[in-house]
C-alpha atoms as a printed R data frame, in Angstrom:
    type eleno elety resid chain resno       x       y       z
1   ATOM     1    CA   UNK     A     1   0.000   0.000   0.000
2   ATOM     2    CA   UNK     A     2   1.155   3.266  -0.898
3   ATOM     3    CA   UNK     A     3  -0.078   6.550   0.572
4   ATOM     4    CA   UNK     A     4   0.598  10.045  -0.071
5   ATOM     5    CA   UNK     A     5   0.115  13.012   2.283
6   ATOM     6    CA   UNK     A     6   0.314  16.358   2.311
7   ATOM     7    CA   UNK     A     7   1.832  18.065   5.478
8   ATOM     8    CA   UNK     A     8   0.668  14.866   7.822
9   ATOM     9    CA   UNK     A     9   2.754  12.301   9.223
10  ATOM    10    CA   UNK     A    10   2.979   8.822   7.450
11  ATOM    11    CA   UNK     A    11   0.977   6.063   9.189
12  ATOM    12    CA   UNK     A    12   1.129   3.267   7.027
13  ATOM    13    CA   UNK     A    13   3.732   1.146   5.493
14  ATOM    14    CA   UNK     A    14   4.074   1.900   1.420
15  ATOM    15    CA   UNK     A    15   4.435  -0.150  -1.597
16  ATOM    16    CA   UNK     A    16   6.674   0.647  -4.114
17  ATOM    17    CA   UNK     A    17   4.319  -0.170  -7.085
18  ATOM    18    CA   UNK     A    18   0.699   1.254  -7.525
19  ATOM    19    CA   UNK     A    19  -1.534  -0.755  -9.657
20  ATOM    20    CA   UNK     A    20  -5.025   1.257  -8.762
21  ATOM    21    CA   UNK     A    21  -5.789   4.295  -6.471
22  ATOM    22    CA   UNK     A    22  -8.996   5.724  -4.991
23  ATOM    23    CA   UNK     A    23  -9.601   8.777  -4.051
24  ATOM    24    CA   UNK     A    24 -11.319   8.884  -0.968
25  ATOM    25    CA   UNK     A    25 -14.141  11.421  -0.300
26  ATOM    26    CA   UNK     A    26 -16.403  12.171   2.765
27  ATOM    27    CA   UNK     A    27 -18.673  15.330   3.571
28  ATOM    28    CA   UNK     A    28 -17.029  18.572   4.871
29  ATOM    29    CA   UNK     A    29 -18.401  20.189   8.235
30  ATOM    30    CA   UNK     A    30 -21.514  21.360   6.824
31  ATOM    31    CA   UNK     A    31 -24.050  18.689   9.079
32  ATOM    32    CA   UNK     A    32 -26.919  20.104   7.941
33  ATOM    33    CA   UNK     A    33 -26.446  20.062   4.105
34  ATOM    34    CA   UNK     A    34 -27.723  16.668   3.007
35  ATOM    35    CA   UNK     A    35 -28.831  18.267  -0.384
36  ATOM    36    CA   UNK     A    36 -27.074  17.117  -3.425
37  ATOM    37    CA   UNK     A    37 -25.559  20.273  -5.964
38  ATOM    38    CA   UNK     A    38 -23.878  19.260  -9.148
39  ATOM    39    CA   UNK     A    39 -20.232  18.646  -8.884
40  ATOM    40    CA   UNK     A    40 -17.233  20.434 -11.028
41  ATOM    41    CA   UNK     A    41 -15.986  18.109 -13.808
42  ATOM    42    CA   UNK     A    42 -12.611  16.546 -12.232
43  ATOM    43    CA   UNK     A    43  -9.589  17.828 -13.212
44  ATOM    44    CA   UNK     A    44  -7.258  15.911 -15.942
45  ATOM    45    CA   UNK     A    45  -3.757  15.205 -16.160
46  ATOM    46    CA   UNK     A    46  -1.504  12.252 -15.030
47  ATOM    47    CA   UNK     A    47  -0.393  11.511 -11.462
48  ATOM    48    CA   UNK     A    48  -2.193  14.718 -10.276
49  ATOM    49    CA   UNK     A    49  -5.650  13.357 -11.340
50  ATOM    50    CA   UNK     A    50  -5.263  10.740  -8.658
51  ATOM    51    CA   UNK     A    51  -5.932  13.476  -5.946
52  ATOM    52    CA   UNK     A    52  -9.215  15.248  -4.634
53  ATOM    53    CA   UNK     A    53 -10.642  17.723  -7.317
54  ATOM    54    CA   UNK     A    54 -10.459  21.111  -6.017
55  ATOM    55    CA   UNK     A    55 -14.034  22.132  -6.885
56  ATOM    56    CA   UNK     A    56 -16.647  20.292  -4.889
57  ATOM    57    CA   UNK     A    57 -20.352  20.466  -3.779
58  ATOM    58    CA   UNK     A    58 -20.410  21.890  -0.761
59  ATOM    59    CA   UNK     A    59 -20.907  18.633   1.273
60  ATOM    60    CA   UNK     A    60 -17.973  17.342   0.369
61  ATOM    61    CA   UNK     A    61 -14.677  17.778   1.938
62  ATOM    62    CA   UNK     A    62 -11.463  15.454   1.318
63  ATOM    63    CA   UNK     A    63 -10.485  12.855   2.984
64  ATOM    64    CA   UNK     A    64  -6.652  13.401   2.546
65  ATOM    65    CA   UNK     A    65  -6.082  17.042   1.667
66  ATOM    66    CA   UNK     A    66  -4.438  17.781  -1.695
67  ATOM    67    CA   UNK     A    67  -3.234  15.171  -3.981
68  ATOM    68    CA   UNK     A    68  -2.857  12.237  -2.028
69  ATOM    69    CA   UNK     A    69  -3.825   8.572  -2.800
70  ATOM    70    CA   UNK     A    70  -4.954   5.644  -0.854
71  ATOM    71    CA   UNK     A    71  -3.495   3.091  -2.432
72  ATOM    72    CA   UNK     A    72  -4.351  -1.210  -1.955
73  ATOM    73    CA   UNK     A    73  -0.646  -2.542  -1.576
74  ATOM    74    CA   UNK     A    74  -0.670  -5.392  -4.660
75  ATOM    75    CA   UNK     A    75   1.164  -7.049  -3.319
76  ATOM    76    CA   UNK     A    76  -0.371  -7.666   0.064
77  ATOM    77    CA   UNK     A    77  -3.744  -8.255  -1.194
78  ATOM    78    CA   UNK     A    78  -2.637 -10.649  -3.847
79  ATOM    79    CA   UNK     A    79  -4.912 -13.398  -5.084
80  ATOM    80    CA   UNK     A    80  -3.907 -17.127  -2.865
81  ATOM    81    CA   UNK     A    81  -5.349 -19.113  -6.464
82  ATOM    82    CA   UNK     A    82  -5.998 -17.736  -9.781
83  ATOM    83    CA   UNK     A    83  -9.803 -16.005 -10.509
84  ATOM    84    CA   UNK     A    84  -9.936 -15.551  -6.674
85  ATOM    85    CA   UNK     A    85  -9.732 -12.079  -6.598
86  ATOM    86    CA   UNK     A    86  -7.423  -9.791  -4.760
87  ATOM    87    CA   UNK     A    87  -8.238  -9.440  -1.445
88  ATOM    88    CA   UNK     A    88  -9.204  -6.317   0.816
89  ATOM    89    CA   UNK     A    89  -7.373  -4.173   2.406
90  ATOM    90    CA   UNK     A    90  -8.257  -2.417   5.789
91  ATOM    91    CA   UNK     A    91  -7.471   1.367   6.292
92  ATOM    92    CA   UNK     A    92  -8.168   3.546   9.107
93  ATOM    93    CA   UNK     A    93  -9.860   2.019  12.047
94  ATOM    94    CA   UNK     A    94 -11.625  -0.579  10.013
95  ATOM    95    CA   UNK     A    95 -10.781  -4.348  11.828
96  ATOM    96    CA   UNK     A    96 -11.498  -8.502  11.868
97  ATOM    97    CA   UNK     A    97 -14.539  -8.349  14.150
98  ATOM    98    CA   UNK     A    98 -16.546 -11.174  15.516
99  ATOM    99    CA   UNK     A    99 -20.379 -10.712  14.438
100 ATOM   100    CA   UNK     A   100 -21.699  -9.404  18.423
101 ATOM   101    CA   UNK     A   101 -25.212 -11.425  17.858
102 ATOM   102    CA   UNK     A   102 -22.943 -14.560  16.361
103 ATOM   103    CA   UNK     A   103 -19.608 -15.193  17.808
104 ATOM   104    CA   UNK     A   104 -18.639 -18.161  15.260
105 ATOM   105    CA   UNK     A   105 -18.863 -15.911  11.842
106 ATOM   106    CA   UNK     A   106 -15.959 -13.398  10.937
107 ATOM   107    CA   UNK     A   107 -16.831  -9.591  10.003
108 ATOM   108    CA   UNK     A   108 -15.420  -6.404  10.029
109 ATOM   109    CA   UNK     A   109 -15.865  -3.309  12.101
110 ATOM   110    CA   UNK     A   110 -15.005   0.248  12.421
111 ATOM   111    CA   UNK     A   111 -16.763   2.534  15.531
112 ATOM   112    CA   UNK     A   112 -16.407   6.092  13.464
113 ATOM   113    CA   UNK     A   113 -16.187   8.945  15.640
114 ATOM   114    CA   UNK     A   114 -15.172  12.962  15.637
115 ATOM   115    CA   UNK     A   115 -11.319  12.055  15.348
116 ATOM   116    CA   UNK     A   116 -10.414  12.552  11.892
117 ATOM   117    CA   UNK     A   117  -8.984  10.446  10.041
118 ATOM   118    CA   UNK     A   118  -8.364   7.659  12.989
119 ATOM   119    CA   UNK     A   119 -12.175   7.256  13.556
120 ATOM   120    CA   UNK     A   120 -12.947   6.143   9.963
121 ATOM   121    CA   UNK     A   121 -12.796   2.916   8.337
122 ATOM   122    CA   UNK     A   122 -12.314   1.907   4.829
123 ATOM   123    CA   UNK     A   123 -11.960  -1.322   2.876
124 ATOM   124    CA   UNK     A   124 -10.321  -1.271  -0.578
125 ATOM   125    CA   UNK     A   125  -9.610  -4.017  -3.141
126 ATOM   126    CA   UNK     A   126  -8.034  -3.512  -6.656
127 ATOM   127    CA   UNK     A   127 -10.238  -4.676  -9.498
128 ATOM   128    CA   UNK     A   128  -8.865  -6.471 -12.224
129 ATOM   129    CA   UNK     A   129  -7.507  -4.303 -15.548
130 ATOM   130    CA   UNK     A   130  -9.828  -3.278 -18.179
131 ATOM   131    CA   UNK     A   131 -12.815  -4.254 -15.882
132 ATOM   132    CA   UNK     A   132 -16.137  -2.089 -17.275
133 ATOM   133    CA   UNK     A   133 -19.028  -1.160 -15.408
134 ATOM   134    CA   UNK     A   134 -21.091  -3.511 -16.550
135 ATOM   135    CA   UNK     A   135 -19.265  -6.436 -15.188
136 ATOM   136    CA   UNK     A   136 -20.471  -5.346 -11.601
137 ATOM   137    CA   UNK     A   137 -23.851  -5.756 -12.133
138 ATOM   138    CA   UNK     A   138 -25.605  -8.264  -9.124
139 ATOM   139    CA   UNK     A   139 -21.411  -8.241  -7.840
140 ATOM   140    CA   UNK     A   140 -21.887  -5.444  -5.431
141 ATOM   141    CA   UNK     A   141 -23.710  -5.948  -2.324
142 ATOM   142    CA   UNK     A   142 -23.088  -6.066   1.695
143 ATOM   143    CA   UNK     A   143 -25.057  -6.780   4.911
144 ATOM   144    CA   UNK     A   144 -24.530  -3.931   7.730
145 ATOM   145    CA   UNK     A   145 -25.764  -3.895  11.362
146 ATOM   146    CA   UNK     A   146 -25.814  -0.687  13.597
147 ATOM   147    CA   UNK     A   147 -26.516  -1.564  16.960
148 ATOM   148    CA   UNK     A   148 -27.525   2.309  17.986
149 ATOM   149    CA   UNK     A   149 -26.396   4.580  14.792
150 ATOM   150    CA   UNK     A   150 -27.820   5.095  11.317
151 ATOM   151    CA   UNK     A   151 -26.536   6.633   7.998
152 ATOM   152    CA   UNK     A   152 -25.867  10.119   7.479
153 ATOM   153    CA   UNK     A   153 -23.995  12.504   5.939
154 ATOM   154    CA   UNK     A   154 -22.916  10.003   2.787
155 ATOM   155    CA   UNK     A   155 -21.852   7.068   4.630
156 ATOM   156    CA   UNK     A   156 -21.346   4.433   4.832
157 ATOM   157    CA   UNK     A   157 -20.826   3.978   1.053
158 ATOM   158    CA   UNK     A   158 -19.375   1.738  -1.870
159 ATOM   159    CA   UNK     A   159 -16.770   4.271  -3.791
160 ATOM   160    CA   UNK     A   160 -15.835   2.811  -7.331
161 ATOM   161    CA   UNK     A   161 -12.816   4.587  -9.203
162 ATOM   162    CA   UNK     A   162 -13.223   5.293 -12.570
163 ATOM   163    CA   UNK     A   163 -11.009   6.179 -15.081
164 ATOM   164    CA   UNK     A   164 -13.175   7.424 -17.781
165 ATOM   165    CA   UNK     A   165 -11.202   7.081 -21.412
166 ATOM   166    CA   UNK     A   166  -8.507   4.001 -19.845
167 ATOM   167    CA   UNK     A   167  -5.309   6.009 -19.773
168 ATOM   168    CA   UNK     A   168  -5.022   4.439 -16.146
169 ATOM   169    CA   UNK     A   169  -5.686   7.516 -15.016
170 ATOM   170    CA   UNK     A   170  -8.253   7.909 -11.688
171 ATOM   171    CA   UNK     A   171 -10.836  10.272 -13.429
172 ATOM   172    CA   UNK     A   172 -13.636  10.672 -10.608
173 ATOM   173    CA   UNK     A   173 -15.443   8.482  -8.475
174 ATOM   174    CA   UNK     A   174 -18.773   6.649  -8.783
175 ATOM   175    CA   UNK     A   175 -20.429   6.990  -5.052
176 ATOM   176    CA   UNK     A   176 -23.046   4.243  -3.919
177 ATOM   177    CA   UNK     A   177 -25.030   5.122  -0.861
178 ATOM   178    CA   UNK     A   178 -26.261   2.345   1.650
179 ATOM   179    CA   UNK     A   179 -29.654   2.753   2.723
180 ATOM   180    CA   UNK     A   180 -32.896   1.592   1.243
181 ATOM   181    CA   UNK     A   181 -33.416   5.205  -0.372
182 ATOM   182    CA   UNK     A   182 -31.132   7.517  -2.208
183 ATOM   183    CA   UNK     A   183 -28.386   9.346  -0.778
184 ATOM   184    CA   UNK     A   184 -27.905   7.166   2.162
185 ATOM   185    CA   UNK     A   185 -31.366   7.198   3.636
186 ATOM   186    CA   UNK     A   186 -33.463   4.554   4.886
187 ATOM   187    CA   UNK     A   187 -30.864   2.524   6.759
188 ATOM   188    CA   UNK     A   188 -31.868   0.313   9.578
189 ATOM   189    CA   UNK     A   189 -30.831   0.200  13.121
190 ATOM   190    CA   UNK     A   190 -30.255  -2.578  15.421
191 ATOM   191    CA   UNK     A   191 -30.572  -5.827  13.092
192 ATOM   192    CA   UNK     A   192 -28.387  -7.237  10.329
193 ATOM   193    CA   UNK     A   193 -29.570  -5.568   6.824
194 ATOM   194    CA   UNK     A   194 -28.608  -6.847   4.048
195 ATOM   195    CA   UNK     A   195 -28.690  -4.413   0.266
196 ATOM   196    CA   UNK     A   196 -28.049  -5.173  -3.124
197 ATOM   197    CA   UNK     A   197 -25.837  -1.887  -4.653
198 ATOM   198    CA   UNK     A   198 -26.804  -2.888  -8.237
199 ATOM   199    CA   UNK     A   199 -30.928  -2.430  -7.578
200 ATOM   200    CA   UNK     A   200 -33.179  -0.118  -9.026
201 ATOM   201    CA   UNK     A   201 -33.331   2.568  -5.822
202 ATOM   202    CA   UNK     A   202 -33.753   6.109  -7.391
203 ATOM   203    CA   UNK     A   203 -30.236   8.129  -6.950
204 ATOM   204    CA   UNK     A   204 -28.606   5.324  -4.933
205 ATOM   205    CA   UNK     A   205 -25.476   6.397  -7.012
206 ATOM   206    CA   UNK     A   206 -23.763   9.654  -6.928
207 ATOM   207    CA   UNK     A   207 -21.977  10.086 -10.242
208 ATOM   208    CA   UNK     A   208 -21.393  14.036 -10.214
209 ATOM   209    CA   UNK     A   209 -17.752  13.575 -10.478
210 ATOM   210    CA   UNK     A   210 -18.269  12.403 -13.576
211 ATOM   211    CA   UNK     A   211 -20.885  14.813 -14.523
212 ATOM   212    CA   UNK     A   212 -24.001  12.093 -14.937
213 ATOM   213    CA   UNK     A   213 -25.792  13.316 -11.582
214 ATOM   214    CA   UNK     A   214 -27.369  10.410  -9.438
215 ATOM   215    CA   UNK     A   215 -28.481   7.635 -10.474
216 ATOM   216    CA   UNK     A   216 -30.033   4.161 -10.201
217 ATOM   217    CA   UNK     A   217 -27.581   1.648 -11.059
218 ATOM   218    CA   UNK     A   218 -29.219   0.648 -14.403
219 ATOM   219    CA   UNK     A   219 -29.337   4.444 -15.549
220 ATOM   220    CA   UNK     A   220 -25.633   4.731 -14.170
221 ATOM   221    CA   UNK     A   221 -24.379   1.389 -15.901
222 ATOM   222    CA   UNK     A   222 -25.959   3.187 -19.745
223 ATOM   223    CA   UNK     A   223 -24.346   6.672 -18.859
224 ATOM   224    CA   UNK     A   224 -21.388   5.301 -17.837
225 ATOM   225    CA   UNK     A   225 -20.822   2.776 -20.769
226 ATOM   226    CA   UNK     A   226 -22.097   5.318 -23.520
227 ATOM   227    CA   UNK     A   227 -20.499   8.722 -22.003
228 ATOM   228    CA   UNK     A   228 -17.313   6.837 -21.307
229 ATOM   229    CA   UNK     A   229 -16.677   3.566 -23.746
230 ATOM   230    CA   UNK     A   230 -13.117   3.443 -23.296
231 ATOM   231    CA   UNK     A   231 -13.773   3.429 -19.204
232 ATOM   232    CA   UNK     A   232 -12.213   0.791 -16.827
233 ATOM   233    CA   UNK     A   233 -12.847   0.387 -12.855
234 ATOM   234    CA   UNK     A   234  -9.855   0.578 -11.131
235 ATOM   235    CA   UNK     A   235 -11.022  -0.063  -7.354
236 ATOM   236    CA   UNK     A   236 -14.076  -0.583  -4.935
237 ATOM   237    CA   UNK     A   237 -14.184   0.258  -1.912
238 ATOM   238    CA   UNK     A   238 -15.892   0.464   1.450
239 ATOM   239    CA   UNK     A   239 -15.944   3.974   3.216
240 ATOM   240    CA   UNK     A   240 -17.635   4.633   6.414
241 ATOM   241    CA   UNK     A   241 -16.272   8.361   7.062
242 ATOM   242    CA   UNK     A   242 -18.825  10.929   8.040
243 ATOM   243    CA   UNK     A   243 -19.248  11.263  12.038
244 ATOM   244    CA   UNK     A   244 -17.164  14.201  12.163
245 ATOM   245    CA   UNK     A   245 -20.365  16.259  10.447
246 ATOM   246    CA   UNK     A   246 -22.632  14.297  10.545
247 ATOM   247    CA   UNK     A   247 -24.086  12.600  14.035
248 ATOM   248    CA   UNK     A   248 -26.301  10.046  13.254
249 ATOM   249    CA   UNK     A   249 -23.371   8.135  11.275
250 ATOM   250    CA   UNK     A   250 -21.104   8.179  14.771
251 ATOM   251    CA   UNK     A   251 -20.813   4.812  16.484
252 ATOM   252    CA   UNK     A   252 -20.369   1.113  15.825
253 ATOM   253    CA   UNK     A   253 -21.127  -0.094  12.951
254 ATOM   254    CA   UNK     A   254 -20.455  -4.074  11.613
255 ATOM   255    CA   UNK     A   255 -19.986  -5.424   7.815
256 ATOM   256    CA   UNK     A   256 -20.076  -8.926   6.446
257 ATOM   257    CA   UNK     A   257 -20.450 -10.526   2.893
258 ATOM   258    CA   UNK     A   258 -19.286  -7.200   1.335
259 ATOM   259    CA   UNK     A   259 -18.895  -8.398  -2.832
260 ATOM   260    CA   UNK     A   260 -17.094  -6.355  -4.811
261 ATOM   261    CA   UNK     A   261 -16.418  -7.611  -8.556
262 ATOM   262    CA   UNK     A   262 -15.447 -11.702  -7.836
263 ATOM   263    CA   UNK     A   263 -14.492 -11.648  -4.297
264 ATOM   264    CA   UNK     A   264 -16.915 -11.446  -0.857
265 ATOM   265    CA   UNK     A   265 -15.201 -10.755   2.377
266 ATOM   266    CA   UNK     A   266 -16.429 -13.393   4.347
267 ATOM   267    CA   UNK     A   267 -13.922 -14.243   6.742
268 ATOM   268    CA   UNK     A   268  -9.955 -13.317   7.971
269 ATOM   269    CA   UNK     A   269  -8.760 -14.956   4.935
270 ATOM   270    CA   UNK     A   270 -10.139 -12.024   2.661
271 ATOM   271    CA   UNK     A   271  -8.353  -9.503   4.730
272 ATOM   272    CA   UNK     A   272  -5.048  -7.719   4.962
273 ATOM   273    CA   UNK     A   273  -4.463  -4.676   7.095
């Protein structure tokens, strides 16, 4: 894993060679602003695309500040057997868990709070090159379980990266929100929930990096495939990042069976930290 910062102090051991990046993004200190404005198209270039655009809605903030990357280490989260899939990496404070309401079956946790970036958790995997949109379809999907909190403020959320013409270049993100409703909503509290990323929910996906608006993943799949044909996926990940803005996100919070392309974190085994 490789990471980049920008006047912070390095926390993580780096890789020498990056394969994919994601830029991470999570609402600024705005709690109340829940409304989603169009974004700024993302800037271009090479190496310096990898970074946070500097134009943003108003919600958004960076998660890393300037052009930093958070980077799966390749190496680390190397496939065991061919066609398995590389595995995911844990960031942040994002750990193996035991599932509190079954001890015998493996999950991960994070319990997000105000301290920023320690009390966020994300889980990253490197997708396979040349992958297209399309091949996600039914291949994203997680169960969550909030004993107390809910979803607010964007998270938690699946972040794709997309590199839009397949230079290998991170153009923007494609943001899914969990919840039963768009934008994060409708998220249950105190049993295990499980939801489907590639449904038809109205504006589930945020794709205003990118310029399509939000989206359903059907309508997101078309724009992205006919706006974009030379596009590939570079990454998926899980983010669960908003507390610091956004209350009712703040607490513990448990994942299992989270799919992303051809692998499901199921147990220790899919995990490297």
């Amino acid at each position: 894993m490789r990471r980049i910062w920008t006047n912070c102090p390095t926390v993580k051991r780096c890789a020498t060679t990056i394969l994919s990046a994601a830029a991470l993004l999570v609402a600024c200190d705005q709690a109340a602003e829940r409304a989603a404005p169009t974004a700024s198209p993302p800037v271009g270039g090479p190496q310096a695309d990898l970074g946070v655009p500097t134009d943003v809605p108003s919600w958004v903030g960076s998660l890393l500040s300037g052009p930093n990357l958070l980077v799966a280490d390749p190496a680390a989260t190397q496939e065991e057997l061919p066609g398995m899939g590389h595995k995911f990496q844990l960031f942040y404070a994002m750990l193996d868990d035991q599932d509190p309401l079954n001890a015998t079956n493996d999950v991960v946790s994070v319990l997000t709070t105000t301290s920023y970036p320690a009390g966020i958790g994300v889980a990253i995997r490197n997708l396979p090159p040349g992958i297209k949109i399309t091949a996600l379809s039914d291949q994203i999907q997680l169960k969550y379980y909030f004993p107390f909190r809910s979803c607010g403020g964007g998270s938690p959320r699946i972040q794709l990266a997309i590199d839009r013409d397949g230079d290998g270049h991170f153009d923007g993100n494609a943001f899914g929100y969990v919840g039963h409703g768009g934008f994060g909503s409708g998220c249950l509290t105190g049993v295990w929930d499980f939801i489907d990323m590639t449904d038809n929910v109205p504006a589930r996906w945020d794709l205003t990096q990118l310029d399509l608006g939000y989206q359903s993943w059907p309508a997101a799949v078309a724009l992205i495939t006919t706006t974009f044909p030379n596009h590939q996926v570079l990454s998926g990940s899980l983010v669960d990042d908003s507390c610091s803005f956004s209350p009712s996100s703040c607490g513990q919070a448990y994942y299992d069976l989270l799919t992303i392309e051809n692998r499901t974190l199921e147990n220790r085994q899919d995990t490297v930290h």
